[in-house]
C-alpha positions as CSV (number, residue, x, y, z in Angstrom):
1,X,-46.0,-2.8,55.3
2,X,-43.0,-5.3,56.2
3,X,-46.2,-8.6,55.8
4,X,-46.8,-6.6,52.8
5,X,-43.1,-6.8,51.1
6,X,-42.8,-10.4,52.7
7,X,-45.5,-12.0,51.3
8,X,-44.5,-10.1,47.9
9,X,-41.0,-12.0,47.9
10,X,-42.7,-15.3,48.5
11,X,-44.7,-14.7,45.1
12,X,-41.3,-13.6,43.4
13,X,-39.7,-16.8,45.1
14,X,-42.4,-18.6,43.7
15,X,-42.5,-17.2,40.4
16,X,-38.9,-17.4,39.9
17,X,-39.0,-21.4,41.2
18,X,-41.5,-22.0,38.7
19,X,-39.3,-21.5,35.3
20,X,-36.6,-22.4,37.2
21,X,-37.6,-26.1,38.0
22,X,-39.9,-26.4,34.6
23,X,-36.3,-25.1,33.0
24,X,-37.4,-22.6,30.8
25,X,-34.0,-21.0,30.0
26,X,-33.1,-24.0,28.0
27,X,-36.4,-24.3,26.3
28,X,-35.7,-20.5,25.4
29,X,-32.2,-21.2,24.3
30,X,-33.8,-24.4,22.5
31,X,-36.3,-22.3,20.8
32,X,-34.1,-19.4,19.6
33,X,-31.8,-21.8,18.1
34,X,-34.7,-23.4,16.4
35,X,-36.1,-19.7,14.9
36,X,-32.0,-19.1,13.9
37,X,-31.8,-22.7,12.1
38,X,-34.7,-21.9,10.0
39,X,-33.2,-18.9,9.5
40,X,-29.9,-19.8,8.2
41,X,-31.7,-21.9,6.0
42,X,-33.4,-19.2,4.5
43,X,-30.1,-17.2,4.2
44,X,-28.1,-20.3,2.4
45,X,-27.2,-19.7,-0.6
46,X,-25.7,-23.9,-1.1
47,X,-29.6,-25.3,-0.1
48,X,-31.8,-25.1,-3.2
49,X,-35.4,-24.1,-2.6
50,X,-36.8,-27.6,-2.0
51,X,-34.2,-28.1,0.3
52,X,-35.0,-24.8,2.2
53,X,-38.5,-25.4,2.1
54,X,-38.4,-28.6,4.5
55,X,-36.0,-26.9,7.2
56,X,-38.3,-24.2,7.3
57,X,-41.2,-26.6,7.9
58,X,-39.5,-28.0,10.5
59,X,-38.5,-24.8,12.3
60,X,-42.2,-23.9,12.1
61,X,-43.6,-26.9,13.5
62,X,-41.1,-27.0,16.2
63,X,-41.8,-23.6,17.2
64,X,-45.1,-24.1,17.8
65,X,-44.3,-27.2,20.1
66,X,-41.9,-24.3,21.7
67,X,-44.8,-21.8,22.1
68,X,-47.3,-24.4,23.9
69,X,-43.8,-25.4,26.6
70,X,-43.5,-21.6,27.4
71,X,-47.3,-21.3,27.3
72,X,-48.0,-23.7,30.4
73,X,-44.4,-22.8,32.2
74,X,-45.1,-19.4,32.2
75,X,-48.7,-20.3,33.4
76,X,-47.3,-22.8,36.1
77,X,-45.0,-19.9,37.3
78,X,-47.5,-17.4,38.0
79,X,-50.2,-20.1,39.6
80,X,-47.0,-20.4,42.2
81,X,-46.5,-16.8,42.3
82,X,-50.6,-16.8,42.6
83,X,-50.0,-18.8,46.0
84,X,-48.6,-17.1,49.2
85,X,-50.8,-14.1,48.0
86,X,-53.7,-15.9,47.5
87,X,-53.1,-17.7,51.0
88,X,-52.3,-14.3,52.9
89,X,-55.6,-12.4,51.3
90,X,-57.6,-15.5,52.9
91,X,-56.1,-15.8,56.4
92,X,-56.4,-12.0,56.6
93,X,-52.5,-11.0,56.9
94,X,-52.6,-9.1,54.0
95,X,-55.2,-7.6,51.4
96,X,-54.2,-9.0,48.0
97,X,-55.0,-5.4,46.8
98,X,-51.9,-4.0,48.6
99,X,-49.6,-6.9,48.0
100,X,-50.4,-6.0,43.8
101,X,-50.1,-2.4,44.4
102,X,-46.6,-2.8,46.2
103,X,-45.5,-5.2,42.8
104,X,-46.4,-2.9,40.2
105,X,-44.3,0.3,41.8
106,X,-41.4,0.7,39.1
107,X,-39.0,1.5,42.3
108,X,-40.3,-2.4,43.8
109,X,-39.7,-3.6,40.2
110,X,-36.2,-2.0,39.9
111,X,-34.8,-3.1,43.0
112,X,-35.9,-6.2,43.0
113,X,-35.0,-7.0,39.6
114,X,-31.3,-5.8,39.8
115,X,-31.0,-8.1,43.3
116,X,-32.0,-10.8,41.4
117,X,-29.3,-11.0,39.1
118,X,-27.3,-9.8,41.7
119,X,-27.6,-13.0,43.3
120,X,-27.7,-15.0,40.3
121,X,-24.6,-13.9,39.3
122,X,-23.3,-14.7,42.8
123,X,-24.4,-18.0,42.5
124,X,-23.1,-18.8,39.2
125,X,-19.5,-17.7,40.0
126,X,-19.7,-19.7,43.5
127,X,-20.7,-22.9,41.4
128,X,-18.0,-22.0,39.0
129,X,-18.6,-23.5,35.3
130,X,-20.1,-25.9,34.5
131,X,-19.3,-28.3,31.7
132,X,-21.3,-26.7,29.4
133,X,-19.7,-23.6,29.8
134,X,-18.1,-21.7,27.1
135,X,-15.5,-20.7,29.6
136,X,-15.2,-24.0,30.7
137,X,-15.1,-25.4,27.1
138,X,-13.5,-22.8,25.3
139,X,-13.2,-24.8,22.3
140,X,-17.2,-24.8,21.5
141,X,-18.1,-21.9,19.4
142,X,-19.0,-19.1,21.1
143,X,-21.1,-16.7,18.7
144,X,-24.4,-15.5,20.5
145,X,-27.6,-15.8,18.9
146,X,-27.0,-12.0,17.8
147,X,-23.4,-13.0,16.6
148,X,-24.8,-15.6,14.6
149,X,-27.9,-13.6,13.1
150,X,-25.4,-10.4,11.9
151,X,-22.8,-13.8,10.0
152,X,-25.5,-15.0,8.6
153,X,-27.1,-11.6,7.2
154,X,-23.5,-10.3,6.2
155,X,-22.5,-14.0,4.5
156,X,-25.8,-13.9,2.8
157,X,-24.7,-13.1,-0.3
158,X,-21.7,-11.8,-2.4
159,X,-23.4,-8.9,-3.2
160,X,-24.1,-8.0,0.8
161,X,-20.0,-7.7,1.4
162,X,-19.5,-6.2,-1.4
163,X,-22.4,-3.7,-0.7
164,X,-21.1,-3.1,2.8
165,X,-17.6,-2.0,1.6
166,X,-19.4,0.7,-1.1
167,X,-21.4,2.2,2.6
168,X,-18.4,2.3,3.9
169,X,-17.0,4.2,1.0
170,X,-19.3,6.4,0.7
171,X,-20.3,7.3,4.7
172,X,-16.1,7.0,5.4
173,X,-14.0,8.3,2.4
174,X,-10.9,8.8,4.7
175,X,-10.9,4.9,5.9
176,X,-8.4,4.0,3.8
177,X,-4.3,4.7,4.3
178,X,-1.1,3.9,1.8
179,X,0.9,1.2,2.3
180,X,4.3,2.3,3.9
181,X,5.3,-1.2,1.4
182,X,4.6,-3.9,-1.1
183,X,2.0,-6.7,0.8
184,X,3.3,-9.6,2.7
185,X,1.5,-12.7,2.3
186,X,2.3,-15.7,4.9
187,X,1.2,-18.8,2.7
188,X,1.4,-22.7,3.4
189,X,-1.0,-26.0,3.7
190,X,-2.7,-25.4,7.1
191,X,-1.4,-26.8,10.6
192,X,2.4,-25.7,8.6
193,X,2.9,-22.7,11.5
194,X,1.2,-20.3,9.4
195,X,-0.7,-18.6,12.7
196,X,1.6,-18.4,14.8
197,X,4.1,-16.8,12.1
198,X,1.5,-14.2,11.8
199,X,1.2,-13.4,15.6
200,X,4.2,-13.1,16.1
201,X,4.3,-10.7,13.1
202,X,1.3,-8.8,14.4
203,X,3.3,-7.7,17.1
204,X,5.9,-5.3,14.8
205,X,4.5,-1.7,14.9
206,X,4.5,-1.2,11.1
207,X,2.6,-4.4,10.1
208,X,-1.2,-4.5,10.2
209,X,-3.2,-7.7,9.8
210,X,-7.5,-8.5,9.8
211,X,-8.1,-9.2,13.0
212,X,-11.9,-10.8,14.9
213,X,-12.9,-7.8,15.1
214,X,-13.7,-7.1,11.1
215,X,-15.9,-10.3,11.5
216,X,-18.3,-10.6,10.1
217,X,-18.3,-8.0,7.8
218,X,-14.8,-7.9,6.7
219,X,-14.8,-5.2,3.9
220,X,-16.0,-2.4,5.9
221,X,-13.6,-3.0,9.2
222,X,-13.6,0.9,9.9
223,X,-18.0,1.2,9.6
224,X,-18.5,-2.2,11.2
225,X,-16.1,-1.2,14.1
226,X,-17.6,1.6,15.1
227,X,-21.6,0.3,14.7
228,X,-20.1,-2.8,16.6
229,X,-19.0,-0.7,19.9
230,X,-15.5,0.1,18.9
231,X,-13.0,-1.0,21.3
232,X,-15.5,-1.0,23.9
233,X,-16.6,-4.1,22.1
234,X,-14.7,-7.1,24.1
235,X,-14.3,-11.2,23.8
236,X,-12.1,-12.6,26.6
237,X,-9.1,-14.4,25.9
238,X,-9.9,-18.7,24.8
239,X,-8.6,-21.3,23.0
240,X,-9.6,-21.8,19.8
241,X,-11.5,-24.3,18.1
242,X,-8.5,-26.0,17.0
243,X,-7.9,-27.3,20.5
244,X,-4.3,-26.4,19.5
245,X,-3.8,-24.4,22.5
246,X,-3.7,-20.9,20.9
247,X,-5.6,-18.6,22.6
248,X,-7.2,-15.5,21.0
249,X,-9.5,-12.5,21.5
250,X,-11.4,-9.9,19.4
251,X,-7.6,-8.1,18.7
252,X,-6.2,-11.7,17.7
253,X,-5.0,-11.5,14.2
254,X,-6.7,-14.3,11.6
255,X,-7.2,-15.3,8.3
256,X,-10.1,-13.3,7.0
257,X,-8.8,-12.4,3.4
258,X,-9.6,-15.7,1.7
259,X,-13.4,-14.0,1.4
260,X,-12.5,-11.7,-0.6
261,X,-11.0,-14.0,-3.4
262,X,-14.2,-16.4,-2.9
263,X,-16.6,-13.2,-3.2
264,X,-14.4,-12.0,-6.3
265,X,-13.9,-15.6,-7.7
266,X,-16.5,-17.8,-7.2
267,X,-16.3,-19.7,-9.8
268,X,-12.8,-21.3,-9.1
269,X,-14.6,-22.9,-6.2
270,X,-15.9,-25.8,-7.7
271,X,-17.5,-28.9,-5.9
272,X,-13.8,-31.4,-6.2
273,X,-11.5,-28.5,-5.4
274,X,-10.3,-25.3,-5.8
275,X,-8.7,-24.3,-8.9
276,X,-5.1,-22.7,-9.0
277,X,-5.1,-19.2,-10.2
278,X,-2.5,-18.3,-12.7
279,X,-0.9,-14.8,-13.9
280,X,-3.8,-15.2,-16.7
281,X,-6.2,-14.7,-14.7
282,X,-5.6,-11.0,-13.8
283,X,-8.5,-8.9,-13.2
284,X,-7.9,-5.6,-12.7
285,X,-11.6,-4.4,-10.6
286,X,-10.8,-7.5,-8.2
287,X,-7.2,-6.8,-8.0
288,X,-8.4,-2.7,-7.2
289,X,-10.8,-3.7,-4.9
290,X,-8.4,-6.0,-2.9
291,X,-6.0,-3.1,-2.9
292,X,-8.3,-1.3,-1.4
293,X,-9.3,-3.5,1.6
294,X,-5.7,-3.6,1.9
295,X,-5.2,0.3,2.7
296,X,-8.4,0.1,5.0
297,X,-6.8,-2.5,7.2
298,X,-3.9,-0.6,7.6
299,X,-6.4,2.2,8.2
300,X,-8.2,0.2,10.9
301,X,-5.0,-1.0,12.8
302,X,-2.8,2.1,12.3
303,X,-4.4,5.0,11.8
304,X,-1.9,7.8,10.8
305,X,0.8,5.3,11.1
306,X,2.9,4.1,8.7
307,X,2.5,0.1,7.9
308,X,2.3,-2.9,5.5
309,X,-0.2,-5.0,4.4
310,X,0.2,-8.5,6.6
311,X,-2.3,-11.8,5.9
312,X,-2.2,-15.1,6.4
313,X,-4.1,-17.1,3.9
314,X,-3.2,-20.7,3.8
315,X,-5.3,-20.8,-0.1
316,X,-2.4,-17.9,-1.4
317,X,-0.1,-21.1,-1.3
318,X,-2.0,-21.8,-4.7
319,X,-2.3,-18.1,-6.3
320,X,2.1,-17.4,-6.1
321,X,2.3,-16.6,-9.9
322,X,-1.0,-14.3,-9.8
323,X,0.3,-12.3,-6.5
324,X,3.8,-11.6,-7.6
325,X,2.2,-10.2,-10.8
326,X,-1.0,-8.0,-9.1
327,X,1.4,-7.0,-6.6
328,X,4.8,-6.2,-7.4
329,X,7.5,-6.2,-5.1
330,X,5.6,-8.0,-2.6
331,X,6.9,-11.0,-0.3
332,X,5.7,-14.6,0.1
333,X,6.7,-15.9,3.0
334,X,5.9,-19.9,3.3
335,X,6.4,-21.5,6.9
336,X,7.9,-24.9,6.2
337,X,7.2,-28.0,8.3
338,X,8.6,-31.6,8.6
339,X,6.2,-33.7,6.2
340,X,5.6,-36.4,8.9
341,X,4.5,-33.7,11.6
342,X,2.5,-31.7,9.0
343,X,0.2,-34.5,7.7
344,X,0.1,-36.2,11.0
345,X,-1.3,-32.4,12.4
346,X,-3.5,-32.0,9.1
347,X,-5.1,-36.0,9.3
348,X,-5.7,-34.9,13.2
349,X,-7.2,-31.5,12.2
350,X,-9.3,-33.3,9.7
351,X,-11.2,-35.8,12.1
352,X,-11.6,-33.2,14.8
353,X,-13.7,-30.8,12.4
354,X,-15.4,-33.6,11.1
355,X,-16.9,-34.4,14.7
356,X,-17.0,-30.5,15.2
357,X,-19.3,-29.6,12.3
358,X,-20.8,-33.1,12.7
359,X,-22.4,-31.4,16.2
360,X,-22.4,-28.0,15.0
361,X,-23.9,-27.0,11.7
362,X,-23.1,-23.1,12.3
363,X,-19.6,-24.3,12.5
364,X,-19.4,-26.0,9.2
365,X,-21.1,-23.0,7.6
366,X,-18.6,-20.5,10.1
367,X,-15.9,-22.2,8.0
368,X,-17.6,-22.1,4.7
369,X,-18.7,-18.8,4.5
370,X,-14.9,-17.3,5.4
371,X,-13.3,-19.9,2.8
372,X,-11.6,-21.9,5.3
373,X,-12.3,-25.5,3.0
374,X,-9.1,-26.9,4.8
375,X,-10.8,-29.5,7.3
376,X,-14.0,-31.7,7.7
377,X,-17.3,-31.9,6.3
378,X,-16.5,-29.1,3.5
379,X,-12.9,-30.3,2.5
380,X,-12.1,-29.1,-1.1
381,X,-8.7,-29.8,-1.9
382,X,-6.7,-26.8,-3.5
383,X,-6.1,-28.9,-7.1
384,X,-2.4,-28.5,-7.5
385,X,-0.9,-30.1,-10.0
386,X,-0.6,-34.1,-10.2
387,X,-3.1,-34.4,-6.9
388,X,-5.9,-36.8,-7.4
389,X,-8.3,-35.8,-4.4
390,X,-9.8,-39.8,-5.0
391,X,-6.5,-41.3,-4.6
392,X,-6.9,-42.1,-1.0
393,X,-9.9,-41.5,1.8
394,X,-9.3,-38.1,3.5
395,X,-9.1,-39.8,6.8
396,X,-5.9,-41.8,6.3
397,X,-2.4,-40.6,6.3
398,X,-1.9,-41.4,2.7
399,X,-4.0,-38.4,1.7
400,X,-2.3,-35.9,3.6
401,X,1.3,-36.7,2.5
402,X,0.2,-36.9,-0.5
403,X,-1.5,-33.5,-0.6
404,X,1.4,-32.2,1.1
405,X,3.8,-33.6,-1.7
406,X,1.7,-32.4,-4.6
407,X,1.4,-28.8,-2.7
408,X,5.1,-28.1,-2.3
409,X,6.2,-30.0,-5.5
410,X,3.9,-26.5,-7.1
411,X,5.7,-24.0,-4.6
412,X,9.2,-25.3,-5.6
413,X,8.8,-23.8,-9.0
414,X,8.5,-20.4,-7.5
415,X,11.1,-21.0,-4.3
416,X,13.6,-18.6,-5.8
417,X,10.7,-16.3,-5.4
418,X,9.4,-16.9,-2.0
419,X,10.2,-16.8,1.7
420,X,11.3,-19.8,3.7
421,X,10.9,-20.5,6.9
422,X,11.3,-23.7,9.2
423,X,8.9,-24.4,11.5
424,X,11.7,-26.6,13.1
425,X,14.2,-23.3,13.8
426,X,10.8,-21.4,14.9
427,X,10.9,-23.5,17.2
428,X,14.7,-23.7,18.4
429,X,15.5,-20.3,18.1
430,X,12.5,-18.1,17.5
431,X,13.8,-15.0,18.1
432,X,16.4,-15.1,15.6
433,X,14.8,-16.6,12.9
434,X,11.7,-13.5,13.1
435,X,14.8,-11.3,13.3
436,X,16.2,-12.6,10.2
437,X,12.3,-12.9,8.6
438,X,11.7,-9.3,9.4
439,X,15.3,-8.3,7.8
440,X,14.5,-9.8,4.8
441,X,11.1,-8.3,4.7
442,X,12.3,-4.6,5.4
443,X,10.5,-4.3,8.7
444,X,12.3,-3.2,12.1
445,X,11.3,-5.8,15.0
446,X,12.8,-3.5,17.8
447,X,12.6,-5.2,21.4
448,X,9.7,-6.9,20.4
449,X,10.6,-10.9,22.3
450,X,9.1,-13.1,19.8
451,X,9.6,-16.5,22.0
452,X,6.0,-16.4,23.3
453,X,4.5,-17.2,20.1
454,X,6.6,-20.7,19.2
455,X,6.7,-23.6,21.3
456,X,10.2,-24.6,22.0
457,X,10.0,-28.6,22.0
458,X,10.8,-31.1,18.8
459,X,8.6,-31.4,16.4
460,X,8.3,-35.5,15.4
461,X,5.5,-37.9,14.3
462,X,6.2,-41.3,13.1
463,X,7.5,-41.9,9.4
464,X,6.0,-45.3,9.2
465,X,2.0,-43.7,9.0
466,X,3.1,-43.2,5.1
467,X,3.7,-45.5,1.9
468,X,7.3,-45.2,1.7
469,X,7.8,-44.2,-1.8
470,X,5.3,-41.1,-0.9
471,X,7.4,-40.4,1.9
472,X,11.0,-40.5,0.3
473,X,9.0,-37.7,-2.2
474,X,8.1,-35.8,0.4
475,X,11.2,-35.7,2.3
476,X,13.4,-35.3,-0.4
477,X,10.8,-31.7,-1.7
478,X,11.5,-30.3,2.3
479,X,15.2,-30.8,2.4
480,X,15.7,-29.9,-1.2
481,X,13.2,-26.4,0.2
482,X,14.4,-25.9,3.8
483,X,18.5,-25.3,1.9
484,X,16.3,-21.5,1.4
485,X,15.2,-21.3,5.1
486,X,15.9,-17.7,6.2
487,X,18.7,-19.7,8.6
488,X,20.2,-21.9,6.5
489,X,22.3,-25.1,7.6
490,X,22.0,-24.4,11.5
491,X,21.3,-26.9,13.6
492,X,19.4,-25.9,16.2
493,X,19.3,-27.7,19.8
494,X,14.8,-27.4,21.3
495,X,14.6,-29.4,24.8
496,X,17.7,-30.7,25.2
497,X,18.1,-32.0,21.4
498,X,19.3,-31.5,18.6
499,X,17.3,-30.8,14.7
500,X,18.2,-31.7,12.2
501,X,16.8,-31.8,8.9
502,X,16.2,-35.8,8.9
503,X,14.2,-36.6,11.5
């Protein structure tokens, strides 16, 4: 019996050497990206039919090639499983009948298997990770085949989202809950502080926010949650792709309601830009069904509870007349940040999504399909006012400045209106200044220590990046806005220094 169970590990060894020198996890990985790129192809709704035609010829034809690799590695595997059988049968150490019979038992099979993973596993945290290692590069996307299938399926088309909220509707009446107060919106360009505002407002009991885990079907959080696992369902903690040094998880807060104005408004998505919207262009079935995925976030993230509509949706900076009509009595809050910094941040946020969807295509349509235009291959300008988005290449300083000039030119007509707050004393003295935020919005902070969130060091870039004359603009729109930050006039010492409104 022992020749018998030692000759069978020699055929497992042998089995398990054979995929693993004629690498056949990659090929699989190789091949199931191949069957999901012809399936996102399928599923995308921007490639016309020609267009999806030829990438799902090629998806074909190079799973085939796949099929004939797994064919003969497979094949090559179980010739060196074949072996120490074969070899023991004609020596006369052991009958190749037992040796087969002993394989087959499902108690053999069980054991077996689960100490073979029990030593992979032990093996793979031994090595530690290696550089292609999501946990080792936690910047690099990190949806799972399965993630990626159920994005592409929910992102499919307008009408599967809005589907999705009606079944959730209908199978879960009571997912919804009343605001315990008008919305907050936190608003600005991108890289202006806007996500770190909102964590650190995601962390006051009576605000609830979208978080990872409505992705991806984001109207239907309470349905999607509990299909999904519920809170069993679990991401650990990594940075983002950003590379900004925020870290999140599946409870992390984000920017997930920009999909509902590009499902409810598609048409003020347009190849140049996006359109502004204006208090004209009230509608009131999109403004109800926004309501609506309002009270079922507050649902989803306090249940029972009272709470208030929180998001942070950098495109809102360019809807501020259509909001404060919807949604009366709401508040606008607008993070404000140093025009050097900011376009220095936004020109470096640019190039590294360029090289990010560049190697990625699921990340450029990840970005797409949740409205996030702000960065790389599918830039579209929001078209405020006066902005030409052909006035300067996207990948010089000159376009971001003037972007940011153009955008805050259009918020000062609304500043009486809005919420100001500098990224430079949310960085001196954070705790004060989300003290004084959540004063003026009618929220109680308690204990809550909001100095995790910020990063208390100065905040400079070089003012020579810019043509002058857009410069003095821009500098002359921040001091003229940061007179209505929520701590006016204080200057605030971060590191050792002092910050003042001139840099």
């Amino acid at each position: 019996m022992i020749a018998t169970f030692l000759v069978s590990l020699l055929a497992v060894a042998g089995f398990g050497l054979g995929l693993w020198r004629s690498k056949v996890v990659p090929l699989c990985r190789a091949t199931l990206g191949t069957a999901m790129t012809g399936i996102t192809a399928m599923m995308d709704n921007e490639l016309d039919d020609d267009a999806k035609e030829i990438a799902v010829r090629r998806a074909g034809f190079a799973l085939i090639g796949a099929a004939f690799g797994l064919f003969w590695r497979f094949a090559l595997s179980l010739a060196l499983a074949a072996l120490p059988v074969l070899a023991a049968d004609l020596m006369g150490l052991v009958p190749r009948e037992a040796v087969l019979s002993l394989m087959l038992r499902l108690d053999y099979l069980f054991v077996v298997s689960v100490a073979a993973i029990a030593g992979g596993e032990s093996l793979r945290r031994l090595r530690g990770p290696r550089r292609h290692d999501p946990e080792a590069l936690p910047e690099i996307n990190r949806y799972s085949t399965a993630d990626r299938f159920f994005h592409m399926l929910a992102f499919a088309s307008p009408a599967v989202l809005k589907g999705a909220s009606r079944l959730e509707d209908r199978l879960m009446p009571g997912a919804v809950q009343e605001p315990a107060g008008p919305p907050i919106f936190v608003a600005s360009l991108a890289r202006g502080g806007t996500t770190a505002l909102l964590n650190a407002l995601h962390e006051v009991p009576a605000i609830a926010t979208h978080t990872y885990r409505d992705m991806p079907f984001v109207t239907a959080p309470a349905l999607w949650n509990r299909l999904a696992g519920g809170r069993g369902r679990d991401v650990g903690r990594h940075e983002r792709a950003h590379g900004d040094g925020l870290e999140i998880d599946l409870d992390s807060p984000e920017a997930f309601e920009e999909v509902l104005w590009k499902t409810l408004w598609p048409g003020k998505y347009r190849a140049e830009g996006i359109a502004l919207w204006q208090a004209e262009d009230r509608d009131p079935a999109a403004e109800a069904f926004i309501a609506r995925q309002m009270h079922k976030v507050i649902h989803a993230r306090s249940p029972g509870g009272p709470a208030r509509y929180c998001s942070k949706n950098n495109a809102n900076i360019a809807r501020i007349p259509y909001l404060l009509e919807a949604f009366p009595g709401c508040r606008i809050v607008v993070p404000l940040r140093r025009p050097e910094t900011h376009a220095a941040s936004l020109l470096r946020q640019h190039l590294n999504f360029l090289k990010l969807q560049a190697d990625d295509e699921f990340i450029r349509r990840y970005m797409r399909d949740i409205g996030h235009f702000e960065f790389g291959r599918i830039h579209r300008p929001l078209l405020f006012p006066g902005f030409d988005p052909a006035a300067f290449e996207t990948t010089t300083p000159d376009y971001w400045i003037n972007y940011w000039l153009q955008a805050f030119r259009y918020v000062q007509r609304f500043e009486d209106r809005c919420l100001f707050v500098l990224q430079d004393d949310m960085r001196a003295d954070p705790q004060k200044t989300l003290e004084a935020l959540c004063e003026a919005l009618g929220v109680a902070p308690g204990k809550i220590d909001f100095s995790a969130h910020f990063r208390p060091m100065p905040d400079r870039a070089p003012q020579d990046l810019y043509d002058p004359a857009l410069f003095a603009e821009a500098d002359a729109v921040y001091e003229r806005l940061a007179q209505r930050g929520v701590l006016p006039g204080a200057l605030s010492p971060v590191g050792g220094k002092v910050i003042t409104v001139r840099a």
